[in-house]
N, C-alpha and C positions, 0 to 999 in steps of 0.2 A: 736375085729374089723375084718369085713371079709376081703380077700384079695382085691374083688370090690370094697368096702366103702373107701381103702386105695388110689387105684388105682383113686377112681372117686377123693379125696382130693389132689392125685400127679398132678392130672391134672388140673384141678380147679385153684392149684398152680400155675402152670408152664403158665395155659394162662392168669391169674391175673399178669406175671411178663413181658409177653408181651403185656397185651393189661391193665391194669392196671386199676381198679378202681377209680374213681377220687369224692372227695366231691364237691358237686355241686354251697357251696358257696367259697371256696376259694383252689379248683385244686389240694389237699393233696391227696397222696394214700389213701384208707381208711383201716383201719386195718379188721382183721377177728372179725366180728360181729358187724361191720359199715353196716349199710343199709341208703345208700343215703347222708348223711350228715355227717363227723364226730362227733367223739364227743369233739372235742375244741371247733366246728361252733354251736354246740348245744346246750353248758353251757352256751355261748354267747347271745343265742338269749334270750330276753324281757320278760320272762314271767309278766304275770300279775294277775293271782292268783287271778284272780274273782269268779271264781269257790266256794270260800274259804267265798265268801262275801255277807254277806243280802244286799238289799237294796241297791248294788253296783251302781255306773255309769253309767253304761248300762243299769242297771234296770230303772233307773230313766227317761231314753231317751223316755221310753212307757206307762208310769205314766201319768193319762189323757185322753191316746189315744186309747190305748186295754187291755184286758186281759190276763195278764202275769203271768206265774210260775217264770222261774228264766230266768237269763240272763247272759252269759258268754264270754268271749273272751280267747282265749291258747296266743295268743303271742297282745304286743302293736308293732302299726304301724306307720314307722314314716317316711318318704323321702329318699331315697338314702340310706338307711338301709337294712341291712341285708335279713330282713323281704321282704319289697319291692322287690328285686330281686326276692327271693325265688319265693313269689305270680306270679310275674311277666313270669317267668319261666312255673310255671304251667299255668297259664290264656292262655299267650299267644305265650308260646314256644314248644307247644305239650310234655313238661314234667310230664303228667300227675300221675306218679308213685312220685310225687312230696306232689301230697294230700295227696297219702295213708299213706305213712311214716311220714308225717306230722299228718294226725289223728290220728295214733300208737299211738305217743309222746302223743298228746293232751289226748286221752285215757285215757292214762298209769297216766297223772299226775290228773286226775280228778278221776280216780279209788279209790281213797282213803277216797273221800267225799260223802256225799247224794247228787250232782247234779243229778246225774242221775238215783238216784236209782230208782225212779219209771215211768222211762219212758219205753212207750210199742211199740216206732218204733220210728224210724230216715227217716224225711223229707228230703231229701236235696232239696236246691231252686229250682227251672224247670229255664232251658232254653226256649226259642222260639224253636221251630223247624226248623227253619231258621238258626238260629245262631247254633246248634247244630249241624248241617250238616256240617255248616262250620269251626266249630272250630274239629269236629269228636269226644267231648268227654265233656261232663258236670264236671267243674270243682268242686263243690260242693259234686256231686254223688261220685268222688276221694276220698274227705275227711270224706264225712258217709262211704264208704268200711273199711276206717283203722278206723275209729271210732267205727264200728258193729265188725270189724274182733276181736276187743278185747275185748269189752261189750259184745258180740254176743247179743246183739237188734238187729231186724231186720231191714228192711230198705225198705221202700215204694217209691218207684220213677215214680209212675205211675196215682196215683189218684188226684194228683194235679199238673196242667198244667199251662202255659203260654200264654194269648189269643192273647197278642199284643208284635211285636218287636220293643220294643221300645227304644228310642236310647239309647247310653253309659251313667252312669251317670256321668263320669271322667271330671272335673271339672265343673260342674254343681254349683249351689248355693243350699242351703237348700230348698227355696221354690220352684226351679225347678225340685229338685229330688223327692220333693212330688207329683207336678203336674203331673210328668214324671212315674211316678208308680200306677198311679189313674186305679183301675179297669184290672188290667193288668191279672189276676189269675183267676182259677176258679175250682174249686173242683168237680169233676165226682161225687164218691160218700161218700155222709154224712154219711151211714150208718158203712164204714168201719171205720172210727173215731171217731166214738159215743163212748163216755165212754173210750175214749184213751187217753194216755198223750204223744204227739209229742214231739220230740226234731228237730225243724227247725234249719239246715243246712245251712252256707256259708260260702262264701274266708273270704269277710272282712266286717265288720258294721261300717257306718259311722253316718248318722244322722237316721236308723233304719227304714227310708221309703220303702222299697223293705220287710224286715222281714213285716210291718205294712201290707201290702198290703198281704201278703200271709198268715197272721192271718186272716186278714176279710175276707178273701175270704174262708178259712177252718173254719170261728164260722159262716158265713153265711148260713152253711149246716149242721153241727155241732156241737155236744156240748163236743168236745174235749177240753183237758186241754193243753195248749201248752209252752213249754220252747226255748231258742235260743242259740243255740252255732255258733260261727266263728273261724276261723283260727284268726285271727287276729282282734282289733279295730284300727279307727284314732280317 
């Protein structure tokens, strides 16, 4: 080890004992090779091992309604949980290095299986450009970076947009969050997703109206094959 490599690790040290690292759900220092989260808050959080599962949950949510390869969720969502914060943190606390480390994880533990063998790019959801401006950072785009940083799939954030800002759908009812998602997306161009297999991108999947709308709006122009992953379900 050079004399710099040491020096930049002396220091590194010395300002980690003033200015200290902290895990973000519950304020521990975090050890050397902690990024963002420890690993007690880690082992902790919900997995849910969809990934792992035909015919899962989730699959069944778009059964009817589109055409679906697979569908996945990294972590379950539940109130006043762990999870919630975290999301919460990223969406709306400008902690956007929140997704990336969070998609690492999710990555790392779907690496093992065929969900994603055959996919040929990473959708993440579009914001409005309203909203985007004002939050300064698409939450979704977050967790495809640590998703792509470890699959290396690339990651398309461009050809599929947002037409309308339309409101939150945070305590909305089922049939409102469909209303409320009707027509909202629109695909530049078809041709760069012909013969593609997507993996769509988001925080969290609830009743799967937001994903539905951003499938029709990409088989509308397309005859890509599309999968769904989230950070999280409820």
């Amino acid at each position: 080890m050079s004399f710099k490599t040491k020096a930049k690790e002396f220091l590194d040290d010395f300002i980690s004992l003033i200015f200290p690292n902290l895990c973000v759900c519950c304020n521990n220092n975090l050890l050397k090779g902690e990024d963002l989260i420890c690993i007690g808050c880690l082992l902790k959080l919900p997995k849910t091992n969809y990934h792992l599962e035909r015919d899962n949950i989730l699959e069944k949510k778009f059964w009817g309604k589109v055409d679906i390869q697979r569908v996945s969720s990294f972590l379950h969502y539940n109130k006043h949980s762990d999870v919630q914060f975290l999301l919460s943190k990223l969406k709306y606390k400008g902690q956007k290095e929140i997704g990336v480390v969070l998609g690492k994880y999710a990555a790392a533990d779907i690496a093992g299986s065929d969900f994603a063998n055959s996919v040929d790019l990473i959708v993440p959801v579009p914001l409005h450009r309203n909203r985007l401006k004002q939050r300064g950072y698409n939450q979704s785009l977050c967790i495809a970076q640590g998703l792509s940083e470890v699959t290396n799939i690339p990651i398309d954030h461009n050809n599929l947009y947002r037409t309308i800002e339309n409101p939150t759908q945070t305590n909305k009812s089922t049939y409102e969050r469909w209303k409320n998602t009707e027509g909202i997306f629109e695909l530049k161009n078809g041709n760069l997703f012909d013969n593609k297999h997507i993996l769509l991108v988001d925080d969290v999947l609830t009743t799967g109206s937001t994903m539905i709308a951003c499938i029709e709006a990409i088989k509308n122009k397309s005859n890509a094959k599309i999968s769904v992953f989230t950070l999280a379900s409820a």
